[in-house]
N, C-alpha and C positions, 0 to 999 in steps of 0.2 A: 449638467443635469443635477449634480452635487447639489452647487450653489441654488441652482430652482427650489430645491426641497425643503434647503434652510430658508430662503424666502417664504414661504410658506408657510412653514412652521412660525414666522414672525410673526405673519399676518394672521394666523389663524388664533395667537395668544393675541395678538391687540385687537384683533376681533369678541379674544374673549371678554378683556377687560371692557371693552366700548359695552357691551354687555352687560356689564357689573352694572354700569355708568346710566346704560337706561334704566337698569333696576333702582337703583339708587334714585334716579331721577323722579320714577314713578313713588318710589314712598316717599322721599322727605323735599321735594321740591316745592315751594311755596315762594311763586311772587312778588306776591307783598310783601314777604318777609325778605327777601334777597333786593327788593327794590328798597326800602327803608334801609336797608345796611349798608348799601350801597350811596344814596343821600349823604347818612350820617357819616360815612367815612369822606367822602365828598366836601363836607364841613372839615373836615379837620388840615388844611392849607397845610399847614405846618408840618405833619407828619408828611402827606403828598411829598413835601418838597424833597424832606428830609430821603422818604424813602425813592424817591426819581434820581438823586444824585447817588445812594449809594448801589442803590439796584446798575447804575449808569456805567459805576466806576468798575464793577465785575468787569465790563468787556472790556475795559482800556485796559485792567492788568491781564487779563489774558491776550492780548494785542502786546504788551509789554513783552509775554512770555516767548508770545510767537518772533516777536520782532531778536529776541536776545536768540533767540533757535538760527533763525535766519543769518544772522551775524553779517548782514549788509547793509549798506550806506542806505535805506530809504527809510523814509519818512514814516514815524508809530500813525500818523492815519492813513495811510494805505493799509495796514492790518487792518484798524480800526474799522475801518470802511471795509474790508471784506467780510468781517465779523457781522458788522450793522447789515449788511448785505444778506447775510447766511439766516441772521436772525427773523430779518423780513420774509424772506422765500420759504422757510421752515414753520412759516405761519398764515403761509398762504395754498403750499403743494402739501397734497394727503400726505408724503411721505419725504422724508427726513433727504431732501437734493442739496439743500443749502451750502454743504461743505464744497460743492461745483465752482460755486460763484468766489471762494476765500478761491480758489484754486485761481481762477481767472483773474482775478487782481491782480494776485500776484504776481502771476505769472507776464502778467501785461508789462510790469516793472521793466528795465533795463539792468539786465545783468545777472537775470531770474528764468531758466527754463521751465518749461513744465515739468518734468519730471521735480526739479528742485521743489517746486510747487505742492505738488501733488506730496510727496515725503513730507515737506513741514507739515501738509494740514492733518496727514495721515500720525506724527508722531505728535502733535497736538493734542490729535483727539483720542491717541492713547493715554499723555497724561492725565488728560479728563477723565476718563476712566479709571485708569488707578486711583486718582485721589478720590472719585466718587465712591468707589467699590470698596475703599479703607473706610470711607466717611460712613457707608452704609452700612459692613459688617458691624464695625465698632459698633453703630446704633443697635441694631440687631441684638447685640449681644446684651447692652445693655439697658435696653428701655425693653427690649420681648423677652429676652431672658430672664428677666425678674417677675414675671410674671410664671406663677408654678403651672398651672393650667390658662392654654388660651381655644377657647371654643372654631373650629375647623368653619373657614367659611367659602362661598363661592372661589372671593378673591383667593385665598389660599392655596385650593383647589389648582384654579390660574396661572398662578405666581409659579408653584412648582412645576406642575407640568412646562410651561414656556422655560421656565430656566435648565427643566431634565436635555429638553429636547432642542434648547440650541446646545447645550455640553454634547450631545451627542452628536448631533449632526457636527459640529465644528470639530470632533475629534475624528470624522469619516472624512470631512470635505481638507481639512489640516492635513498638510503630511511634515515631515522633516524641515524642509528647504525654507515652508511658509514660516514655521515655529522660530527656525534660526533667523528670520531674516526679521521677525518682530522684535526677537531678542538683543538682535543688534541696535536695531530703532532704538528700541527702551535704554538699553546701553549704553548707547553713544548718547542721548538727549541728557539722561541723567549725569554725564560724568562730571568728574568738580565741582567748581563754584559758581559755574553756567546754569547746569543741573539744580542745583539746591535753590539757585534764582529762580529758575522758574518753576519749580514745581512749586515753592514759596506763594510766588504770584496765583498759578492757579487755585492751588490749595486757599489764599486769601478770598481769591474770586470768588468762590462757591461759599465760604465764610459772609461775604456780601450780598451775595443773593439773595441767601437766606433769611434778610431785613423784611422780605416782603412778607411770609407768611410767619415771620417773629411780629410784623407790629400788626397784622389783621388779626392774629389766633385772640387776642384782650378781645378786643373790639364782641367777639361772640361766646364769651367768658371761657374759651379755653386756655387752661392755665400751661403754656408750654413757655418754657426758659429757652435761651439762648441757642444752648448745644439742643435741646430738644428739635430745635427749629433747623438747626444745620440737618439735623439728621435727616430730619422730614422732608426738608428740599434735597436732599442728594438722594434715597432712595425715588421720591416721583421722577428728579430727573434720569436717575439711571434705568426706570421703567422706558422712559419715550424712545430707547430702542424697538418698541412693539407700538411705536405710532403708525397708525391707520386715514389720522383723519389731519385736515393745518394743525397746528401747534400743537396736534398729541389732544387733540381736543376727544375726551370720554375718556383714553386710558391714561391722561395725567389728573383728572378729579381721582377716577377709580384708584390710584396708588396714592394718592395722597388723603384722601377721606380714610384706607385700608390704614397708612403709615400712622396718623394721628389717636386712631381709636385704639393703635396700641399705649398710649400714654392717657389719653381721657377717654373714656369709652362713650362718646355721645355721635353716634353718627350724622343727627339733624346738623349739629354746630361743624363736623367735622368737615360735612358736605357743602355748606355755606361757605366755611373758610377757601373749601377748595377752589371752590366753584368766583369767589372774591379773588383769590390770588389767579386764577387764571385768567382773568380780564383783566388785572393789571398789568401782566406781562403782556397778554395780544394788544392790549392799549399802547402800550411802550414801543413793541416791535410795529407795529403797524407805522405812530407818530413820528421816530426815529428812522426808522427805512426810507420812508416817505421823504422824510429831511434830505437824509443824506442821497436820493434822486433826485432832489430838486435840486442838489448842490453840484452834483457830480453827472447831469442829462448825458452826456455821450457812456456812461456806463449802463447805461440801460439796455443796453444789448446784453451784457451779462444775463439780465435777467430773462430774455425772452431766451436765451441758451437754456437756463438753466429750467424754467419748462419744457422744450422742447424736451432737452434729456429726462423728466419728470416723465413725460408720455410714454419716451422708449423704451423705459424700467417697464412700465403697467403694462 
C-alpha cells in the first residue's frame, strides 16, 4: 500500500510537469520556427556525425561499467545490447520498464542468475544516481546560487513539492533492512580500483551526453559552456524519474527549458533547445534499438515481456 502511494506521488509530480510542458507549449511553441532549426541543424553533417558518435559512446562506457560490476567472461555487447534494449523500450512505454529488459539479457547469459541480474542493474542505476545527483547539486549551487533573487515559478512550485514528497514517503515506505542493504550495494560497487573505474566510466558517460545539448544550445544563441551543459543534462535526466509519458516526453522539455533559463533567461530559445535535443535522443533510441532487433530477432521476446510487465505496473 506504502509503495502505491509513492507511485502516486510520482505520477501526480510528472503530471505536474507534463503540465508545465502544455503551458510552455501553448506560449512559445512555433512550427516554423522549430521546423527551420531543425533543417538548419540537418545541414550541419558534420556536427550530426560528431555528436551521433559521442552521444553513442555514453552507453558503451556505461556497459564498460556494468560489465567491470559483473566481473564475468561475457561479451561488453551483451551489456551493450541490454542498455540499447532499455534505451528503446523507455521510449516507447509511458513509464520508465526498460531496466526489465538489461535484467533479461543478462540474465539469459550462462553463468548469470536473475537475482545476479536484477543486483547489477539495481547497483548500476544507483551509480547513476549518485553521480547525477553530485552533477546536479554542484549546478545548483552554482549557476542558481549566484543568482541573489530568482522569481518562484509553476516549475518550482513542481520541483519541490515532488522532491518533499518522495523524501517523505521513501522515509515511511524505507525501513532499516532496506537502507542497510542499499548501503552495502553502494559499498561493495564502490570499493578500490573496481569502484573508482566505474564510477569514472559513468561519471564520463554523462560528461558525454551532454554533447547534445552543448552543440544545439549555439545553434539558438544560447550561450551555455561546457560544464553549463553537463549540468543541464544531469538535472532533466534526473527529473525523468517523474516520467509519465515514452521518453519522459513533457517532463524532460519542462526540466530542461526550467534548468537553462536559470543561466540565460529566454524561455522561447530554451524551450526550442529542449524540445531539439529531445528528438535527437527519441531519434537515436528509436534508430539504435531498431538496429540492434534486427540484429539480434530471437530477442524480441524480451521486448514483448517487457510490455507485458509495462501493463501489470498500470
Amino acid at each position: 500500500m506504502k509503495r502505491k502511494y509513492a507511485t502516486i506521488a510520482v505520477r501526480l509530480t510528472g503530471a505536474g510537469l507534463a503540465l508545465v510542458f502544455l503551458w510552455l507549449t501553448y506560449r512559445y511553441f512555433d512550427r516554423k520556427a522549430l521546423l527551420k532549426q531543425l533543417f538548419l541543424f540537418l545541414q550541419r553533417s558534420g556536427t550530426i556525425v560528431w555528436m551521433l558518435l559521442i552521444y553513442g559512446a555514453s552507453f558503451w562506457l556505461r556497459a564498460l561499467a556494468w560489465k567491470a560490476y559483473v566481473g564475468k567472461p561475457i561479451s561488453l555487447l551483451v551489456y551493450a545490447k541490454g542498455i540499447f534494449f532499455s534505451l528503446l523500450i523507455n521510449h516507447i512505454a509511458p513509464f520508465k520498464v526498460g531496466d526489465i529488459a538489461r535484467i533479461a539479457v543478462l540474465a539469459n547469459q550462462k553463468g548469470v542468475s536473475v537475482g545476479e541480474a536484477v543486483h547489477s542493474v539495481a547497483v548500476m542505476r544507483l551509480l547513476d544516481m549518485l553521480v547525477l545527483c553530485f552533477l546536479s547539486a554542484w549546478g545548483v549551487y552554482t549557476y542558481v546560487h549566484r543568482f541573489p533573487t530568482i522569481n518562484v515559478t509553476v516549475i518550482d512550485v513542481v520541483g519541490i513539492i515532488g522532491a518533499c514528497a518522495i523524501v517523505v514517503l521513501l522515509s515511511h515506505t524505507s525501513d532499516v533492512e532496506w537502507i542497510r542493504k542499499h548501503h552495502r550495494m553502494i559499498k561493495s560497487a564502490l570499493k578500490g580500483k573496481r569502484g573508482v573505474y566505474m564510477a569514472g566510466m559513468i561519471a564520463l558517460s554523462w560528461l558525454c551526453e551532454a554533447v547534445v545539448i552543448y552543440e544545439i544550445a549555439p545553434m539558438l544563441g544560447l550561450p551555455l559552456s561546457f560544464w553549463e551543459s553537463v549540468w543541464v543534462n544531469s538535472i532533466t535526466v534526473s527529473g525523468q524519474v517523474f516520467q509519465i509519458a515514452p521518453g519522459g516526453l513533457g517532463t524532460y522539455e519542462a526540466v530542461m527549458a526550467f534548468a537553462i533559463t536559470r543561466i540565460a533567461p529566454d524561455w522561447s530559445s530554451a524551450y526550442m533547445a529542449a524540445m531539439m535535443t529531445h528528438v535527437f535522443k527519441f531519434v537515436f533510441s528509436y534508430a539504435v534499438g531498431v538496429a540492434v532487433l534486427f540484429l539480434f530477432p530471437n530477442d524480441i521476446s524480451f521486448v514483448r515481456a517487457v510490455f507485458q510487465k509495462g501493463r501489470e505496473r498500470q
